[in-house]
PyMOL Python script that loads the backbone (N, CA, C, O; Angstrom):
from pymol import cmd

cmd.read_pdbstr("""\
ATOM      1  N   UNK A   1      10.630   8.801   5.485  1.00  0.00           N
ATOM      2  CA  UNK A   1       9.260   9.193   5.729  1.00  0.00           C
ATOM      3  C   UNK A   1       8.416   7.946   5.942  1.00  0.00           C
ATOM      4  O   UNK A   1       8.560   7.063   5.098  1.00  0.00           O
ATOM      5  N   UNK A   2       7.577   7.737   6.915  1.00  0.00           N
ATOM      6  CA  UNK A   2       6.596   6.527   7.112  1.00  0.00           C
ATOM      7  C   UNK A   2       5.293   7.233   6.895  1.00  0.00           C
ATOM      8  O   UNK A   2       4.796   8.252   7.375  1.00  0.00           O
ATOM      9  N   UNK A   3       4.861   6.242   5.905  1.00  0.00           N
ATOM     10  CA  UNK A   3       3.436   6.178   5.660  1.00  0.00           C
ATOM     11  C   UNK A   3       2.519   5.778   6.997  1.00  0.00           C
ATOM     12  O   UNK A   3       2.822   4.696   7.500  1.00  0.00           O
ATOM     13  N   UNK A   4       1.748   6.304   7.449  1.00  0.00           N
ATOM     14  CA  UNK A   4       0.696   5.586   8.315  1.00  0.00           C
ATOM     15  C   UNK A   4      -0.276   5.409   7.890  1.00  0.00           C
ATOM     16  O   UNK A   4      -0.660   4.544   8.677  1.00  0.00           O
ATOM     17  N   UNK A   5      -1.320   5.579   6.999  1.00  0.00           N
ATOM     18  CA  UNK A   5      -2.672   5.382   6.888  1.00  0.00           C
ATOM     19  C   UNK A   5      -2.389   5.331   5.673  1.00  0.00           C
ATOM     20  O   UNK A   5      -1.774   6.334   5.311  1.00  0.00           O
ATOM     21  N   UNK A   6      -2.674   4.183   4.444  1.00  0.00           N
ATOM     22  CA  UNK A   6      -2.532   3.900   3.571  1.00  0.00           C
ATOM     23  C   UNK A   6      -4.378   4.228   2.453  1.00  0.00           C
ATOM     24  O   UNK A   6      -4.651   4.638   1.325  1.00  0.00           O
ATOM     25  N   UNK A   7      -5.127   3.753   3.616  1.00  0.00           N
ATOM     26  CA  UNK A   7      -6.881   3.969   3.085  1.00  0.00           C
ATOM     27  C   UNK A   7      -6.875   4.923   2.468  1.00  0.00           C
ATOM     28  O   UNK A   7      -6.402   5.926   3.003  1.00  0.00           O
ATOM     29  N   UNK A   8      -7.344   5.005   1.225  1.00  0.00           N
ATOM     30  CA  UNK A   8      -7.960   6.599   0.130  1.00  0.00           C
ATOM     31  C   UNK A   8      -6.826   6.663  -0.239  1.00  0.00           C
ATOM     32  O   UNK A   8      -6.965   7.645  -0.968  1.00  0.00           O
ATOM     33  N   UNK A   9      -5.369   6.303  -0.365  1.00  0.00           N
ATOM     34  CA  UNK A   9      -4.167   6.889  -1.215  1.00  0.00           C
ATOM     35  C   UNK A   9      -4.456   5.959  -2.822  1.00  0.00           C
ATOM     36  O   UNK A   9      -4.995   4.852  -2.836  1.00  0.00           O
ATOM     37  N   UNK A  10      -4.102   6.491  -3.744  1.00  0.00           N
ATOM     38  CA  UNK A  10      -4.502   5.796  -4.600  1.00  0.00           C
ATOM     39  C   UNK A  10      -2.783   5.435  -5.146  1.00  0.00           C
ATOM     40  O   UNK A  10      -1.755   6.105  -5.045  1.00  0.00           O
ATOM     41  N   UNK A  11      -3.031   4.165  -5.704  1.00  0.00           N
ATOM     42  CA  UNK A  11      -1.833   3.223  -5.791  1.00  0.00           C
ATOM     43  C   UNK A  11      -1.483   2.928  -7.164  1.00  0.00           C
ATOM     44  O   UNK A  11      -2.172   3.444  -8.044  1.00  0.00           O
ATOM     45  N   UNK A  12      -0.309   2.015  -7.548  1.00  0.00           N
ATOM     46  CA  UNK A  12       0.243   1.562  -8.847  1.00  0.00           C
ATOM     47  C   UNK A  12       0.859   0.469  -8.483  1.00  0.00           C
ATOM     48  O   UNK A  12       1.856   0.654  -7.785  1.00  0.00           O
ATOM     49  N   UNK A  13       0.567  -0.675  -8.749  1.00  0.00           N
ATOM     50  CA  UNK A  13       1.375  -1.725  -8.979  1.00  0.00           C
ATOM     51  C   UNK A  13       2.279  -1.951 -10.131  1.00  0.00           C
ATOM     52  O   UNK A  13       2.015  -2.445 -11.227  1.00  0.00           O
ATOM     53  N   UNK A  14       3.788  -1.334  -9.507  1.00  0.00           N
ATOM     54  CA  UNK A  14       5.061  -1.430 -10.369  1.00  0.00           C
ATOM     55  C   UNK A  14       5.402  -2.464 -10.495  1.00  0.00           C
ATOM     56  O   UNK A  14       5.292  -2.786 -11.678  1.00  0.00           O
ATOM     57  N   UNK A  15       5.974  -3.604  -9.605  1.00  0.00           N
ATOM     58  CA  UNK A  15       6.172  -4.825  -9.638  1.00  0.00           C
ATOM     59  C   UNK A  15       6.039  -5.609  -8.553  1.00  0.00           C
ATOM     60  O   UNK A  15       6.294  -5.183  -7.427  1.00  0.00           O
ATOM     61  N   UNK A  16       5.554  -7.046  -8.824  1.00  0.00           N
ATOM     62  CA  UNK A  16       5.029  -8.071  -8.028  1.00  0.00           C
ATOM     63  C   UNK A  16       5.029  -9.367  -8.115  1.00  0.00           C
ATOM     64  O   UNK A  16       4.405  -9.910  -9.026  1.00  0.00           O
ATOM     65  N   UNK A  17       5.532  -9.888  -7.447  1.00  0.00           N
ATOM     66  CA  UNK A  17       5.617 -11.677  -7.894  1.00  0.00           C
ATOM     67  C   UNK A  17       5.138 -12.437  -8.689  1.00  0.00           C
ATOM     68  O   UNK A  17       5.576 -13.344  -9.397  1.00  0.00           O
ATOM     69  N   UNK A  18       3.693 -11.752  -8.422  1.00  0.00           N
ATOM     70  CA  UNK A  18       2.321 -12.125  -9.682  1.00  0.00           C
ATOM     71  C   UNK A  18       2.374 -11.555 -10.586  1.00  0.00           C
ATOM     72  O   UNK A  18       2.013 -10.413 -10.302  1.00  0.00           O
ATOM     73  N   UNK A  19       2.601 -11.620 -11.527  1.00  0.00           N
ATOM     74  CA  UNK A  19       2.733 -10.404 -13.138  1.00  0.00           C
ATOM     75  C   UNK A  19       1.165 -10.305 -13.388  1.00  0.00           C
ATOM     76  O   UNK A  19       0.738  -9.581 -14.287  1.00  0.00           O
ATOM     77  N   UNK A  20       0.420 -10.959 -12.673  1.00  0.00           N
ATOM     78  CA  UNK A  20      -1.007 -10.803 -12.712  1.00  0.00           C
ATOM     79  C   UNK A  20      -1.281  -9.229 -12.470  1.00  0.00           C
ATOM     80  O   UNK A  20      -1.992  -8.409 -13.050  1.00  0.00           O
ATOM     81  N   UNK A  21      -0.452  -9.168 -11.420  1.00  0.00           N
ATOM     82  CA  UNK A  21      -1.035  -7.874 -10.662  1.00  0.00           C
ATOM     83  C   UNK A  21      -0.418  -6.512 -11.061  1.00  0.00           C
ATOM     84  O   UNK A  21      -0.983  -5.438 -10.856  1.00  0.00           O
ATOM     85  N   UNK A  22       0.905  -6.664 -11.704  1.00  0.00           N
ATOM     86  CA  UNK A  22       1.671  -5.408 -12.471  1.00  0.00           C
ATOM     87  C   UNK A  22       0.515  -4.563 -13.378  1.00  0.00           C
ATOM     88  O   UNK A  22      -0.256  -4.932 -14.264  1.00  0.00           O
ATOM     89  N   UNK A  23       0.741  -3.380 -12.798  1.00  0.00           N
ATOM     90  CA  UNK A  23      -0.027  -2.204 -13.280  1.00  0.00           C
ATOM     91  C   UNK A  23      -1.560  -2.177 -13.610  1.00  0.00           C
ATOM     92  O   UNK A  23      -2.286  -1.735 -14.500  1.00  0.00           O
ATOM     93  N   UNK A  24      -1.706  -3.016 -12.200  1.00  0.00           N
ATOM     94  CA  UNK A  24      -3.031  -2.631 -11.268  1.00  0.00           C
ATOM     95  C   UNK A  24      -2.754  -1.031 -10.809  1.00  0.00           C
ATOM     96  O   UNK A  24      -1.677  -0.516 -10.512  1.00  0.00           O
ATOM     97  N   UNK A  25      -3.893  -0.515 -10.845  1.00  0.00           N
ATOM     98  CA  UNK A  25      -3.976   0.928 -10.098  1.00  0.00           C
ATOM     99  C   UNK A  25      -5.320   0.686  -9.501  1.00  0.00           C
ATOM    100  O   UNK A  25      -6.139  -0.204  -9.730  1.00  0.00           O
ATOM    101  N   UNK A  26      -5.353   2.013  -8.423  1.00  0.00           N
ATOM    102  CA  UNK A  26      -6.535   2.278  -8.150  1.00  0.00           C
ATOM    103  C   UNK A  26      -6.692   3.086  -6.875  1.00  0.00           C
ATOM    104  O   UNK A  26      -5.898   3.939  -6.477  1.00  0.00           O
ATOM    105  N   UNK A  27      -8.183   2.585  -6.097  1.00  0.00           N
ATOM    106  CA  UNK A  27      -7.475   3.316  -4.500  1.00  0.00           C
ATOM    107  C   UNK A  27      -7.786   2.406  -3.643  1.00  0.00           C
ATOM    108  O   UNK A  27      -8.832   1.756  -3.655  1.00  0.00           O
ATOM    109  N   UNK A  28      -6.925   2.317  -2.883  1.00  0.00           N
ATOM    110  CA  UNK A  28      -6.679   1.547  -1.424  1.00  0.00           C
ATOM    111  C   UNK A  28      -8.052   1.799  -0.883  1.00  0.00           C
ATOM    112  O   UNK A  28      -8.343   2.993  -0.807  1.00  0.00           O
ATOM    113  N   UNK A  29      -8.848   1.048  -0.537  1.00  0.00           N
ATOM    114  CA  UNK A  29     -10.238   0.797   0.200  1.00  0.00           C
ATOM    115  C   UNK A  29     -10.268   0.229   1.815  1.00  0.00           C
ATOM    116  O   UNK A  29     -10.880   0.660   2.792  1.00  0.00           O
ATOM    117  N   UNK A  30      -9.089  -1.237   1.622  1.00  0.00           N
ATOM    118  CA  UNK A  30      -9.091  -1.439   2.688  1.00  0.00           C
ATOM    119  C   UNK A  30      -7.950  -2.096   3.055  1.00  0.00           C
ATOM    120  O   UNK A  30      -7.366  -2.565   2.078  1.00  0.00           O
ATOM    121  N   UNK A  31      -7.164  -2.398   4.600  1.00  0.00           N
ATOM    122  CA  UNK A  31      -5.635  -2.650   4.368  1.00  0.00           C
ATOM    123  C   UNK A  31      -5.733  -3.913   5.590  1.00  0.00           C
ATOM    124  O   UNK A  31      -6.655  -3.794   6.397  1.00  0.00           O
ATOM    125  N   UNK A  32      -4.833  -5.067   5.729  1.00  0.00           N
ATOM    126  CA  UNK A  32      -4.761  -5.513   6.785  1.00  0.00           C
ATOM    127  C   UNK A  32      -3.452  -5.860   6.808  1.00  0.00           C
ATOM    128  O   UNK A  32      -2.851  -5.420   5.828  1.00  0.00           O
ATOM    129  N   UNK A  33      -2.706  -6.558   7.649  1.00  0.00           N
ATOM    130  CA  UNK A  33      -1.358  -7.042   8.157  1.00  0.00           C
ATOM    131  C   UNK A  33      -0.585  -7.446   6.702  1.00  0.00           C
ATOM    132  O   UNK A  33       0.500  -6.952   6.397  1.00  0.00           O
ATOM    133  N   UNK A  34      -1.247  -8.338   5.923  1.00  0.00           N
ATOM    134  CA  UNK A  34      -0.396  -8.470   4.910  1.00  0.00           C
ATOM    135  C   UNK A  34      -1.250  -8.515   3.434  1.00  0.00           C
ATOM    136  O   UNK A  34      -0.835  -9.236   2.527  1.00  0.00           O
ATOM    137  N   UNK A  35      -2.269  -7.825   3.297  1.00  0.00           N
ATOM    138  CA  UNK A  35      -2.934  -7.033   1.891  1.00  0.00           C
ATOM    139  C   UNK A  35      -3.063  -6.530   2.151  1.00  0.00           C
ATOM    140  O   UNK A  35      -3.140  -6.255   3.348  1.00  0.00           O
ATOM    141  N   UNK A  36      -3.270  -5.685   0.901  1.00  0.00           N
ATOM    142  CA  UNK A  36      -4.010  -4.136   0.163  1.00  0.00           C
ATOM    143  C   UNK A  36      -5.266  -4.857  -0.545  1.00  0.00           C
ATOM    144  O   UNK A  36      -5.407  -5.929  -1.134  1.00  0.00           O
ATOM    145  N   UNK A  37      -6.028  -3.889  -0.250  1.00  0.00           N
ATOM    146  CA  UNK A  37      -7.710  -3.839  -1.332  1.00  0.00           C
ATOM    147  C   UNK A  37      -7.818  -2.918  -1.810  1.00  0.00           C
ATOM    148  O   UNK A  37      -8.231  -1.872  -1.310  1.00  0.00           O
ATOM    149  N   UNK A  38      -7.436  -3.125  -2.983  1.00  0.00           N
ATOM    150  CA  UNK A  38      -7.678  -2.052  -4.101  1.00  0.00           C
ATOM    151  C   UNK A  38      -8.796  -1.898  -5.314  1.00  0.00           C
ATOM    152  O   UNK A  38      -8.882  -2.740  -6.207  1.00  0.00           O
ATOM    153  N   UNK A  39      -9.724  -0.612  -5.237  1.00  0.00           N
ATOM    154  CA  UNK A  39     -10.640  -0.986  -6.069  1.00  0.00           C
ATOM    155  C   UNK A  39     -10.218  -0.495  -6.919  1.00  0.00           C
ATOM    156  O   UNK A  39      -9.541   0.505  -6.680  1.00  0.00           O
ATOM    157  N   UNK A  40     -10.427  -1.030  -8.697  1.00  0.00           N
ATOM    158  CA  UNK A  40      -9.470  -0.706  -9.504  1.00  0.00           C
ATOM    159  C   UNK A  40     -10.293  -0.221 -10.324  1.00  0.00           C
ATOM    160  O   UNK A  40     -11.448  -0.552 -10.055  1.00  0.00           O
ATOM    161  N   UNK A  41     -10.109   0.911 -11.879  1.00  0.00           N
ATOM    162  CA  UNK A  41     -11.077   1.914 -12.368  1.00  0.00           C
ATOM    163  C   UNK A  41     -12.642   1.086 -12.792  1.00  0.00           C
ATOM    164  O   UNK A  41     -13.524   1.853 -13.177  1.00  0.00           O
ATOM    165  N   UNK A  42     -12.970  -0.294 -12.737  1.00  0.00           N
ATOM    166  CA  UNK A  42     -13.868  -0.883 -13.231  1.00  0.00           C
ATOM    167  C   UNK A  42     -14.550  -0.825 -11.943  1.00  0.00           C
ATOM    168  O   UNK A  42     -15.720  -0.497 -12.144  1.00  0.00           O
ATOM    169  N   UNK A  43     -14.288  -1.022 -10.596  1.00  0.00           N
ATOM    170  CA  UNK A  43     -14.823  -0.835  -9.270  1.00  0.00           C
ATOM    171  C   UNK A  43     -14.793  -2.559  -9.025  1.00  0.00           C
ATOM    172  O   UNK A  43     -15.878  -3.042  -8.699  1.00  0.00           O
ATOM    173  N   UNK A  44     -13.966  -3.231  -9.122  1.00  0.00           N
ATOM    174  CA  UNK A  44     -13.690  -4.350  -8.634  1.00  0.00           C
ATOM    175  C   UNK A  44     -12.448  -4.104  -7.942  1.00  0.00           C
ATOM    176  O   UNK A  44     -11.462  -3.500  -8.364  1.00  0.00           O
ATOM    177  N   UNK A  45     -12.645  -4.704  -6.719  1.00  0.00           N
ATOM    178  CA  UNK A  45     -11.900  -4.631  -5.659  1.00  0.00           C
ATOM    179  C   UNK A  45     -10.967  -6.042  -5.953  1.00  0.00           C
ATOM    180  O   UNK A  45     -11.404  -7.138  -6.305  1.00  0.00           O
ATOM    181  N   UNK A  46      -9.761  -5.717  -5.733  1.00  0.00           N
ATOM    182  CA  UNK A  46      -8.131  -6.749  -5.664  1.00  0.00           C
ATOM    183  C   UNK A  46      -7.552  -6.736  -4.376  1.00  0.00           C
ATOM    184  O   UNK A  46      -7.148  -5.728  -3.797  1.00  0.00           O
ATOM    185  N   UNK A  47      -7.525  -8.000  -3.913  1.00  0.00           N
ATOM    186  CA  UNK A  47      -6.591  -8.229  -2.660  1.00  0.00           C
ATOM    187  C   UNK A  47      -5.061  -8.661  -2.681  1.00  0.00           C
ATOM    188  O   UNK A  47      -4.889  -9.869  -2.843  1.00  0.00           O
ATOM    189  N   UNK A  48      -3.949  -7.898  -2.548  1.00  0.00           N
ATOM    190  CA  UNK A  48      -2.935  -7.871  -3.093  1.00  0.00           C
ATOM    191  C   UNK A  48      -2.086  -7.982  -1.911  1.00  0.00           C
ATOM    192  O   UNK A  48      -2.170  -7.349  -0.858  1.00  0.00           O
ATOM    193  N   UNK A  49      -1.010  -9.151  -2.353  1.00  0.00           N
ATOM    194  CA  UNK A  49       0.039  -9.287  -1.117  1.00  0.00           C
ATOM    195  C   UNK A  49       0.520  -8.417  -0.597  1.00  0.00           C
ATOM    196  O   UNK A  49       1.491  -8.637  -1.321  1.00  0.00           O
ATOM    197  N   UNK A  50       0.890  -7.416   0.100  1.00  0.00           N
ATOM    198  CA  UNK A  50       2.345  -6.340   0.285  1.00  0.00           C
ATOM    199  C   UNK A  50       3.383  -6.720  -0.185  1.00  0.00           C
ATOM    200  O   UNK A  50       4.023  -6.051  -0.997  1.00  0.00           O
ATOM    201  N   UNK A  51       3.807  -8.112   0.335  1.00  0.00           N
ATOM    202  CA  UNK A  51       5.257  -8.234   0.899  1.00  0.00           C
ATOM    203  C   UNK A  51       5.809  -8.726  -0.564  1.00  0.00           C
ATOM    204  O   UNK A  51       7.024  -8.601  -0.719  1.00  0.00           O
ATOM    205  N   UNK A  52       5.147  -9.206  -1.524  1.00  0.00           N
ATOM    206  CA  UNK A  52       6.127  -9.319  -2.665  1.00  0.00           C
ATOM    207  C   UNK A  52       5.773  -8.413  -4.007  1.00  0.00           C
ATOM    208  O   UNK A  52       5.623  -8.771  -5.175  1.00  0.00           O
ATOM    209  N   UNK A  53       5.703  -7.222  -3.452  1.00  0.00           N
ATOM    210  CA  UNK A  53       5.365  -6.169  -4.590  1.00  0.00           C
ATOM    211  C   UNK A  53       6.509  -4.353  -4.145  1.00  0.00           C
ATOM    212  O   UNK A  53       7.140  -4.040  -3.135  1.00  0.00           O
ATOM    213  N   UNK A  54       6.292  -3.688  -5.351  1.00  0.00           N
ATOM    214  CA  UNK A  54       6.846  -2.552  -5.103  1.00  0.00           C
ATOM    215  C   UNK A  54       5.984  -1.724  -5.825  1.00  0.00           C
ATOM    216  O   UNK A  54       5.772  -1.970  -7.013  1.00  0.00           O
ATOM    217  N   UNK A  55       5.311  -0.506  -5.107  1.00  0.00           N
ATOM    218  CA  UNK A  55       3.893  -0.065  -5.414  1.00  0.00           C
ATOM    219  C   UNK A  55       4.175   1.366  -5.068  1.00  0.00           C
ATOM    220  O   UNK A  55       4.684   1.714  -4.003  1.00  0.00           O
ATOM    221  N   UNK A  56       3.712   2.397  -6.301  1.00  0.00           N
ATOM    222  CA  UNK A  56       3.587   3.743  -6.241  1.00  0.00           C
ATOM    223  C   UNK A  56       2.343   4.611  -5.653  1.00  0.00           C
ATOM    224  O   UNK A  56       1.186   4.778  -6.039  1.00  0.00           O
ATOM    225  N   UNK A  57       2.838   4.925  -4.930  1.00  0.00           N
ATOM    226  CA  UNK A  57       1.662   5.391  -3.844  1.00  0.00           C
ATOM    227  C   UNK A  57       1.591   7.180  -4.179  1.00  0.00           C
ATOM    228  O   UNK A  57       2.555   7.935  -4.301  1.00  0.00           O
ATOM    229  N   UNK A  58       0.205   7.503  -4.267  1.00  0.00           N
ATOM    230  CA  UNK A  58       0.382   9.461  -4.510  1.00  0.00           C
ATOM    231  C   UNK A  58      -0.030   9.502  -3.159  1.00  0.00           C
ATOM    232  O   UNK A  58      -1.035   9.018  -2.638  1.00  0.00           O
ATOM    233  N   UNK A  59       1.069  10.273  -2.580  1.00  0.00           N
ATOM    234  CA  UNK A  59       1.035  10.903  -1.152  1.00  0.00           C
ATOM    235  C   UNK A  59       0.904  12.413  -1.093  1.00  0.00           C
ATOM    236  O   UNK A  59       1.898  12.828  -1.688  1.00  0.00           O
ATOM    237  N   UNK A  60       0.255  13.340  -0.720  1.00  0.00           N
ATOM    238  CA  UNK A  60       0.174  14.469  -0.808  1.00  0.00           C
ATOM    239  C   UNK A  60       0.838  15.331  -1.301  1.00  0.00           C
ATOM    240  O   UNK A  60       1.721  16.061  -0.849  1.00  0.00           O
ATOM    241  N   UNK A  61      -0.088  15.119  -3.248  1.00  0.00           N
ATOM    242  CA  UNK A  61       0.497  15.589  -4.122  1.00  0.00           C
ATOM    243  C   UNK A  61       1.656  14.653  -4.803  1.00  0.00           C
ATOM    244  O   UNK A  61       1.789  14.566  -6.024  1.00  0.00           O
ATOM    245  N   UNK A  62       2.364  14.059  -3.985  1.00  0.00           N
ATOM    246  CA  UNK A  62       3.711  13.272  -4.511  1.00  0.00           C
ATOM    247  C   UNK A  62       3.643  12.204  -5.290  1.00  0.00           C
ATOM    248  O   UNK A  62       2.566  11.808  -5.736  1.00  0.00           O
ATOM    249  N   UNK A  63       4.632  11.697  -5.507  1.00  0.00           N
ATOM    250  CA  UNK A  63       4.431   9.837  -6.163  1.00  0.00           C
ATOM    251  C   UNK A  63       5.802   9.139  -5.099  1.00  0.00           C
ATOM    252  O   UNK A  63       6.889   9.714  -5.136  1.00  0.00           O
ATOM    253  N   UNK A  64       5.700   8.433  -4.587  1.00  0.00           N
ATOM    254  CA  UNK A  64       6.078   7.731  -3.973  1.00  0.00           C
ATOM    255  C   UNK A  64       6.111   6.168  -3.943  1.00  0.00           C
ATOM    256  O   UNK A  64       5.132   5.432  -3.819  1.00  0.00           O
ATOM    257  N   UNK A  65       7.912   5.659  -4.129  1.00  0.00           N
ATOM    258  CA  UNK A  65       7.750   4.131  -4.412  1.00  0.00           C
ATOM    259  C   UNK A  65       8.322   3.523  -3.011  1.00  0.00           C
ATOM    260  O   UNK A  65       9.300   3.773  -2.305  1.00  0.00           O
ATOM    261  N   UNK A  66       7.236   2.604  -2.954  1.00  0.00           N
ATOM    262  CA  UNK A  66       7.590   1.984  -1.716  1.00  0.00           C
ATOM    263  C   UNK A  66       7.943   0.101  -2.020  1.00  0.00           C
ATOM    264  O   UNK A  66       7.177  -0.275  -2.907  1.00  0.00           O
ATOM    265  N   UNK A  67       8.505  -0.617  -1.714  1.00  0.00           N
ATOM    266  CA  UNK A  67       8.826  -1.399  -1.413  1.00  0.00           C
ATOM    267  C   UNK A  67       7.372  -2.644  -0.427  1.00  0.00           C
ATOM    268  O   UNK A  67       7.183  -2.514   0.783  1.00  0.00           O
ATOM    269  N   UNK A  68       6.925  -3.240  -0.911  1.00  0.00           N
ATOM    270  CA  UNK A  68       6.071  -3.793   0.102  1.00  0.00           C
ATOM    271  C   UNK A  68       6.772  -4.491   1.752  1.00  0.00           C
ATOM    272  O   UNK A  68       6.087  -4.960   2.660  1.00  0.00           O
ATOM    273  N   UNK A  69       8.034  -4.383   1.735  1.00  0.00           N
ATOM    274  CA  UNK A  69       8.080  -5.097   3.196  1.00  0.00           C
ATOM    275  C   UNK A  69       7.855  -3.727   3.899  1.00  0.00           C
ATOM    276  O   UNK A  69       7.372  -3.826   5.027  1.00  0.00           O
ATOM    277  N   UNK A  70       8.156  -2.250   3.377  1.00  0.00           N
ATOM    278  CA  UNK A  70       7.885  -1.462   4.499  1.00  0.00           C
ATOM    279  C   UNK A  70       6.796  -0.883   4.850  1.00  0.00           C
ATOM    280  O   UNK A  70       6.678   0.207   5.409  1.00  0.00           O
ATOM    281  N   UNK A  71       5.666  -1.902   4.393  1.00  0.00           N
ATOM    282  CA  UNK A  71       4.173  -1.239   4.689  1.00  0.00           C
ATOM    283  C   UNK A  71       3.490  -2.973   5.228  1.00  0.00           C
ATOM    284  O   UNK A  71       2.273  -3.120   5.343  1.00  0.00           O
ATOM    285  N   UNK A  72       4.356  -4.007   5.473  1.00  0.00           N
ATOM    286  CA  UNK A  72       3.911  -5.218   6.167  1.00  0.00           C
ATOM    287  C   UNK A  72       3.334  -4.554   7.365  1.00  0.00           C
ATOM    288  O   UNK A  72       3.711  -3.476   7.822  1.00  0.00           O
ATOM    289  N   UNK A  73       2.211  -5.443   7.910  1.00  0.00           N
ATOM    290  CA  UNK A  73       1.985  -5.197   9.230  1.00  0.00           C
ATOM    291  C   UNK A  73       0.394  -4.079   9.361  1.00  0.00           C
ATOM    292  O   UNK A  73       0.120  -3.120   8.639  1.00  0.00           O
ATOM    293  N   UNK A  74      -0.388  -4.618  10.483  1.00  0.00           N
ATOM    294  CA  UNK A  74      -1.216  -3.267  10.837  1.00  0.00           C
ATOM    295  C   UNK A  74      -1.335  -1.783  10.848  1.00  0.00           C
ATOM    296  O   UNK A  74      -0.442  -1.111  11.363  1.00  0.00           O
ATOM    297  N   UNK A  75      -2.207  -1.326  10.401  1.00  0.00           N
ATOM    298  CA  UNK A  75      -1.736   0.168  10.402  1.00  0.00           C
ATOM    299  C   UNK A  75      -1.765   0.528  11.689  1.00  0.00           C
ATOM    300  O   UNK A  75      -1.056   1.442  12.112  1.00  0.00           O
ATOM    301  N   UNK A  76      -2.610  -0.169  12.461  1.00  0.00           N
ATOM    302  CA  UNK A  76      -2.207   0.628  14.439  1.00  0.00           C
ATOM    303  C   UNK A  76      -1.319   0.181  14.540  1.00  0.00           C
ATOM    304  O   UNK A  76      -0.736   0.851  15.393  1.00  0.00           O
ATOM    305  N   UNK A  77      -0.561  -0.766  14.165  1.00  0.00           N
ATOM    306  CA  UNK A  77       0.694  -0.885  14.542  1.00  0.00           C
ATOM    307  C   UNK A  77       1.789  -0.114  14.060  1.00  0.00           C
ATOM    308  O   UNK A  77       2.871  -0.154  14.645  1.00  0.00           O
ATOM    309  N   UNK A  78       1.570   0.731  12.836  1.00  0.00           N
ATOM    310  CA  UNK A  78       2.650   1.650  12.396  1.00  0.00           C
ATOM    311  C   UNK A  78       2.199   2.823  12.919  1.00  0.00           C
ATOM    312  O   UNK A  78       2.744   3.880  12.603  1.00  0.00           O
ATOM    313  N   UNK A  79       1.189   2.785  13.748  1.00  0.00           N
ATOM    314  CA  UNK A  79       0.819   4.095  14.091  1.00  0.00           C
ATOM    315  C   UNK A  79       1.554   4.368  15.616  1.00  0.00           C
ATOM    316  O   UNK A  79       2.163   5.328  16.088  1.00  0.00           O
ATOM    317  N   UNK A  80       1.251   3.290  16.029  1.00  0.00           N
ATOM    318  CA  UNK A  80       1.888   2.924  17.503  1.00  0.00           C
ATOM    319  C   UNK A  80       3.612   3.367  17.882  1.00  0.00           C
ATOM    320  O   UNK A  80       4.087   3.837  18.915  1.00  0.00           O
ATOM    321  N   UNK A  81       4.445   2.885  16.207  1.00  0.00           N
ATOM    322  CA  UNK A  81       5.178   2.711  16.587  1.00  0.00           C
ATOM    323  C   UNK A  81       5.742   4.041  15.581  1.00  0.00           C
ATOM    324  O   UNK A  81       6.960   4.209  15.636  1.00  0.00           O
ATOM    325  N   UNK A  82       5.266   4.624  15.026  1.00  0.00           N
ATOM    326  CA  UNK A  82       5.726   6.233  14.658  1.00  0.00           C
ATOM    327  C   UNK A  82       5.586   6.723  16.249  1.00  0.00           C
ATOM    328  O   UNK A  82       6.613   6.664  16.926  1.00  0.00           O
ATOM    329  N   UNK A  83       4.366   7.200  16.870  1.00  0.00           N
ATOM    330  CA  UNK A  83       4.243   7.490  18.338  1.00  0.00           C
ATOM    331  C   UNK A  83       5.161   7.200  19.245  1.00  0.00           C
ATOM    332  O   UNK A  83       5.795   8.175  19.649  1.00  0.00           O
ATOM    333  N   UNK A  84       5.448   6.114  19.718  1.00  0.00           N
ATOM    334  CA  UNK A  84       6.488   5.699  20.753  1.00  0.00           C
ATOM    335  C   UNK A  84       8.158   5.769  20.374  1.00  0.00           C
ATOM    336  O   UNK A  84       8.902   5.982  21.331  1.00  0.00           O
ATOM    337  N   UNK A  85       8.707   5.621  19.183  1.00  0.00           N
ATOM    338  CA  UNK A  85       9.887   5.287  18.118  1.00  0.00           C
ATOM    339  C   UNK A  85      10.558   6.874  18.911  1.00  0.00           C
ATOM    340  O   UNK A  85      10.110   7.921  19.379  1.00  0.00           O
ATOM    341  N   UNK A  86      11.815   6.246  18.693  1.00  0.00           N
ATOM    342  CA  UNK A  86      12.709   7.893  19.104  1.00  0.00           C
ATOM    343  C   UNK A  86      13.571   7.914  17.673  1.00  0.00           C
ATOM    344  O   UNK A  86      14.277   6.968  17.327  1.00  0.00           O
ATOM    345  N   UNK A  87      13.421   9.015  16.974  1.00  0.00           N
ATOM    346  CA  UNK A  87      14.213   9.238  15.600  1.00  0.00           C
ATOM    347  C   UNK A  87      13.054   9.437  14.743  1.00  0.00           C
ATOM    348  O   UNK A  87      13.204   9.652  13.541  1.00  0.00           O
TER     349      UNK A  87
END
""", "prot")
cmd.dss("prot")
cmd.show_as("cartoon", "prot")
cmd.util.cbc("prot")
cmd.orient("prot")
């Protein structure tokens, strides 16, 4: 299953390079190529690597663990390439 639009899903930082950042929660505000902005229950916003974390995402209704290399990258670009992709 590919995630495309990550904005408004609210998140969990399971594990991350930074032990700073382990079990951060909150909701995704804003996303670029290689962070997440997450505002967390105090309403301070965290800019968080992707690529060296593994982060529980609630997807409609679900809990879902993703891996940060498979959410690297633009979201028009995962949008692009769900669209064009054969499989």
């Amino acid at each position: 299953m590919k995630i495309l639009d990550l904005i408004g899903l609210k998140i969990t930082v399971l594990y991350h390079s930074n032990p700073y950042y382990i079990n951060i929660s909150g909701i995704i505000v804003f996303e670029s190529r290689n962070f997440l902005y997450i505002r967390d229950h105090k309403g301070k916003i965290k800019r968080i690597y992707k690529m060296n974390g593994i982060y529980q995402l609630d997807f409609k209704g679900s809990h879902m663990i993703v891996h940060g290399c498979r959410i690297v990258g633009s979201p028009i670009k995962r949008i692009y390439k769900r669209r064009w992709s054969v499989g």
